[in-house]
N, C-alpha and C positions, 0 to 999 in steps of 0.2 A: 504494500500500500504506500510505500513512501516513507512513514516515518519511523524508522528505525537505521542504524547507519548499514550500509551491506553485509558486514560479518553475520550479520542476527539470520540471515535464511538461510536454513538449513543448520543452525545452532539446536541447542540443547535448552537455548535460554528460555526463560519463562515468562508469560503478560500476565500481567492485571486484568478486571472487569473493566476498566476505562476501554483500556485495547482491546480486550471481547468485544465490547458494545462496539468498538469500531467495526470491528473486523463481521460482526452480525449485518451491523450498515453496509458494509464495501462490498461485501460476496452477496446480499438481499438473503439473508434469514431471516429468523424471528428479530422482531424489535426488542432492544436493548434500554429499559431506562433505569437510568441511572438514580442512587437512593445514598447519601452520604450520611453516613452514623458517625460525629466526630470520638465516643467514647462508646465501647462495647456495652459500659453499666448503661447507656440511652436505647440501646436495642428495645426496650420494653416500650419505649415511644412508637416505636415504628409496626408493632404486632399487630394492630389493627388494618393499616395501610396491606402486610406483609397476605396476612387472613384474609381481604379484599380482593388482592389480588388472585391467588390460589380459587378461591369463589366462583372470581371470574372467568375460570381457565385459563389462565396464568401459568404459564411453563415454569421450567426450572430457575432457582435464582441462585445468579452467581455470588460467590463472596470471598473478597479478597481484605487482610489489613495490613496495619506494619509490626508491629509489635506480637500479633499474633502472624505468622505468613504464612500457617497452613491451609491452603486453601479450600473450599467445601460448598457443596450445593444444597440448596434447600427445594427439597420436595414437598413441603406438606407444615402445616403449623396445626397446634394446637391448644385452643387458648383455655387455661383454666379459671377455675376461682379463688382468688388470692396472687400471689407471685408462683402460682404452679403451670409454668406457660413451658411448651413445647415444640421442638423442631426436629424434624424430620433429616438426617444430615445425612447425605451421601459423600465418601469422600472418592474425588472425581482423580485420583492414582490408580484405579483398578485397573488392571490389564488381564488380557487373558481369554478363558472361554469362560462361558456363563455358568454360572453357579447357582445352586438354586436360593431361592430370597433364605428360608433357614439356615446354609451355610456362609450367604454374605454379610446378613445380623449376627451370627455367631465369631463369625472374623474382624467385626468391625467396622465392614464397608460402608452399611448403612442401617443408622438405627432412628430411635428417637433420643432424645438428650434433652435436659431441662437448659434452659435458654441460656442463665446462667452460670452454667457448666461450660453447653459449645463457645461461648465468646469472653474473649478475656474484659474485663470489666475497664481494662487502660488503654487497650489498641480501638484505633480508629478500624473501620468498616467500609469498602465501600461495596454496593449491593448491585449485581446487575439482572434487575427484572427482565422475564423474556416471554412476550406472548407473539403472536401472528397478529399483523395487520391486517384491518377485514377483506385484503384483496387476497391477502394469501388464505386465509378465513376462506373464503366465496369457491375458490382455487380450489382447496381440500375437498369440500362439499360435492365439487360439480364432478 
């Protein structure tokens, strides 16, 4: 796409959701928007907007920070009563053949986690919502 300097194609190196949402816009994927959580403890602000979207049919959401750099996608929320709020975390390293869902929850890949738990309460967040635009929407359908 242009911004990265030559060495990066065909590198080992790694984007952020800034660069996914680009790179969603450049190739025409799913739309990409963007969600900035400046402190992991403000995630609980964002669980409604998060549950909205999911609702909506709302694809997977990317999630990159600094402090925390492990990266991880959210398939799915679950909002309790009290501070018992839930997320659905895929971690998006898996390689391989498929596995069935009971040995990829039991290895880790992807479980639920209390909110809490998946995001460090100091590193920044940033989030990259991803649904179909209703042409691509209309597109599926037809």
């Amino acid at each position: 796409m242009g911004d990265k300097p030559p060495g990066f194609r065909g590198s080992r190196d790694w984007i952020g959701c800034v660069e996914a949402s680009l790179c969603l816009a450049h190739f025409g994927g799913p739309q990409g928007r963007l969600c900035h959580v400046p402190r992991g403890a403000g995630l609980h602000g964002e669980l409604e907007k998060l549950y909205s979207h999911f609702a909506g049919g709302g694809g997977p959401v990317m999630v990159g920070g600094d402090a925390d750099a492990r990266s991880k996608a959210l398939l799915g929320i679950c909002i309790g009563s009290g501070t018992e709020d839930y997320v659905l975390v895929l971690d998006p390293h898996y390689w391989g053949a498929p596995k069935s869902p009971s040995e990829l929850q039991a290895a880790g890949w992807v479980g639920w986690q209390e909110v809490s738990a998946a995001f460090d309460p100091n590193s920044f967040y940033n989030l990259c919502l991803t649904s179909l635009s209703s042409q691509q929407q209309q597109h599926t359908l037809d």
